[in-house]
Structure formats: C-alpha cells, structure tokens
C-alpha positions in Angstrom: 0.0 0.0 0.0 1.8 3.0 -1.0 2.0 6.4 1.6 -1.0 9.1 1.4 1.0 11.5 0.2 4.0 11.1 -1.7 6.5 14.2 -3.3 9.0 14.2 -6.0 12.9 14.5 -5.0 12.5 18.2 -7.0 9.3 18.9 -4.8 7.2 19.8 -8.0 5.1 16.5 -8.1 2.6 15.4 -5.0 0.4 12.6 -5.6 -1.7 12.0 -2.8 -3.8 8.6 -2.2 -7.4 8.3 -1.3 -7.1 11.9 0.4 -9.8 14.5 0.1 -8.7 17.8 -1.6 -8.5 20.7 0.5 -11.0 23.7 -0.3 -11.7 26.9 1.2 -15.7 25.8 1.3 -17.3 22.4 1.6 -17.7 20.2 -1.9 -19.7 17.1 -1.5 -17.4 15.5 -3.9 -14.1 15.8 -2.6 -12.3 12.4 -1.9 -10.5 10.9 -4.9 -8.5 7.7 -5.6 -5.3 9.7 -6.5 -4.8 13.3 -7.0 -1.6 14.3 -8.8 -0.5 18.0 -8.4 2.3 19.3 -10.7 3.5 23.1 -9.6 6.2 22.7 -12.4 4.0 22.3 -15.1 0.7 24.2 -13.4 -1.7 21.1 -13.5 -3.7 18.9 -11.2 -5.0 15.3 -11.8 -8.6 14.2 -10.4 -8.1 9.9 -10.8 -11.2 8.2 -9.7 -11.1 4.8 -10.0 -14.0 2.3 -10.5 -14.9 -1.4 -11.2 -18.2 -1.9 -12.8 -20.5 -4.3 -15.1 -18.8 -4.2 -18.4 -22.0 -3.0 -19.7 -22.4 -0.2 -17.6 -18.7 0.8 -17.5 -19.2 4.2 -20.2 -22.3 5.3 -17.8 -19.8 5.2 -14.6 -17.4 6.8 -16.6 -19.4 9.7 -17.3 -20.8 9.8 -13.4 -17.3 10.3 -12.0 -16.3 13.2 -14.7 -19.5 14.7 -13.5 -19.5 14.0 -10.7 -16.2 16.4 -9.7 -17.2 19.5 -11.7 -17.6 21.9 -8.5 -14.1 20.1 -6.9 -12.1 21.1 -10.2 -13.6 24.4 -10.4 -12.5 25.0 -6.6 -8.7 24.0 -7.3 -8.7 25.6 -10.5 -9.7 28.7 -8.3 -7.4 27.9 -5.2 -4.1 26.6 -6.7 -4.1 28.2 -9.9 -4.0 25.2 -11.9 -5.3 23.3 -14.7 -7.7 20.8 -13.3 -8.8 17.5 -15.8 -10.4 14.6 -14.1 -9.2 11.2 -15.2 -11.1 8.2 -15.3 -9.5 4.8 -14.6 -13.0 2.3 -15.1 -12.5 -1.0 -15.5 -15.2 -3.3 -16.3 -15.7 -6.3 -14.3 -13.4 -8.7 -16.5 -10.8 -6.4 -17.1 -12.4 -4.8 -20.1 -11.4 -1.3 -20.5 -12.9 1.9 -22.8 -11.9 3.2 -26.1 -11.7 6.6 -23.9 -8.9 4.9 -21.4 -6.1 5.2 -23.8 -6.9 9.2 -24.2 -7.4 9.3 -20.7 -3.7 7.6 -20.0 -2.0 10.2 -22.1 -2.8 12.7 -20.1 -1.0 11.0 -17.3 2.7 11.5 -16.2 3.8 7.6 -16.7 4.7 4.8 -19.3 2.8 2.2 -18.7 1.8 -0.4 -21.4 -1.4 -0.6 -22.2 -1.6 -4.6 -21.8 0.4 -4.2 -18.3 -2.2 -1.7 -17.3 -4.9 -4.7 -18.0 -2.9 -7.5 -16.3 -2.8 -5.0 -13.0 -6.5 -4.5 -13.7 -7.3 -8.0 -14.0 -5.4 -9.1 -11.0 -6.6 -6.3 -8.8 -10.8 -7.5 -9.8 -9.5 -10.7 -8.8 -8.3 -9.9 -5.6 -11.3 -8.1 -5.1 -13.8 -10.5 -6.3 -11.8 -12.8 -3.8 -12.2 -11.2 -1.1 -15.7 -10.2 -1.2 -16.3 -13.6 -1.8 -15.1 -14.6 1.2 -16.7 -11.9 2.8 -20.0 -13.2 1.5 -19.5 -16.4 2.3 -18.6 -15.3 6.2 -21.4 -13.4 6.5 -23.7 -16.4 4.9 -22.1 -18.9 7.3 -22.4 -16.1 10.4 -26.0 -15.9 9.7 -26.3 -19.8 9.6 -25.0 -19.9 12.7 -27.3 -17.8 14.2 -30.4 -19.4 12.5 -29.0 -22.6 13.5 -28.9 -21.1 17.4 -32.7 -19.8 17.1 -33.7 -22.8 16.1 -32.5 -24.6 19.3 -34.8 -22.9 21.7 
C-alpha cells in the first residue's frame, strides 16, 4: 500500500492517495483515488477509480467526470492550476474503454497498455476474492445464528 502522500525528489510533483482535496468551502465531492498535483507544469490530476458491469462501465465513466465539476472548479480557483479529471473504469473482467487510452496520455507515466490490463485483472481478482469470502462469512455467520434460534 503506497503512503498518502507522496512528493517528488525536486518537490514539484505530489500525488496524494485516497485523500480528500482541501478547499476553502465544503464540496460534497471531494475524496478521490489519486490526485496528482504538478507546480512545475501548473496542473492537477482528479483519478477516480471504479470497477463496474462491463456494460455499464461508459455510464460510470461519465458519473465520475460529473461527478467532480464543482471540486475542479475550486482548485482551478485555489491553486491556480489546470484541473482534468481522469477516469480509470474498468469493467468487471478487465475490459477497458476506447476513452482509457486518451485518458492515460494525459498521465505522467509509461505504462503499457496490456500491463495496465494484467494490474487490472489481478486487482478485480483480488477483489472479487475477497468479497467472496466476505459473502460467504457473513452467509455462514447468519447460519449460525439461524441454527442457534432454532435450538430454543
């Protein structure tokens, strides 16, 4: 798990990690996966991320661009920067949009695209995995308990 915030050696890049961005008045919509703040080059990256139904995944897409209008407008305003928000959806088998690969330019790293899927793929996996589990905790909890009821 990588730290909340995290600075370039020059000090001209913070990324920050499931952190809200700070505002002078209160946005509903102000906690994001990964913000990445550039001073050097004046810009400010908004990365939701999302895992949804490979059907839906173009609908959630447009949701988070949405919605974080009144957050970008609010750093534009406060930092003086250029504020895009980048959606990272993935659909629930690794699928990704024709939009993703636009999206990636615009994002300071050099990733192949088929990496990007394998990490995509293997992350829905882990989470599918453990929710699984989770599920079947909560089933066998609730057995238990029907089980106990039933005794009395």
């Amino acid at each position: 798990m990588p730290k909340s915030v995290e600075t370039s050696h020059e000090g001209t890049v913070t990324i920050l990690w499931n952190q809200q961005g700070r505002t002078d008045r209160t946005i509903p919509n102000n906690k994001l996966d990964i913000i990445i703040r550039d001073k050097g080059k004046g810009t400010c990256l908004l990365i939701p991320t999302a895992i949804s139904g490979d059907g839906n995944a173009m609908r959630k897409e447009t949701e988070k661009i949405l919605k974080y209008e009144e957050l970008i407008i609010e750093i534009q305003l406060m930092w003086s920067v250029k504020t895009k928000v980048i959606p990272v959806i993935a659909g629930a088998t690794g699928t990704i949009l024709k939009s993703f690969r636009q999206h990636l330019s615009n994002v300071p790293a050099n990733d192949e695209m088929k990496e990007l899927q394998k990490i995509a793929i293997f992350c829905i996996a882990q989470i599918l995995y453990f929710e699984s589990a989770s599920i079947k905790t909560k089933k066998t909890a609730q057995q238990k308990a029907e089980g106990t009821r039933g005794d009395h």
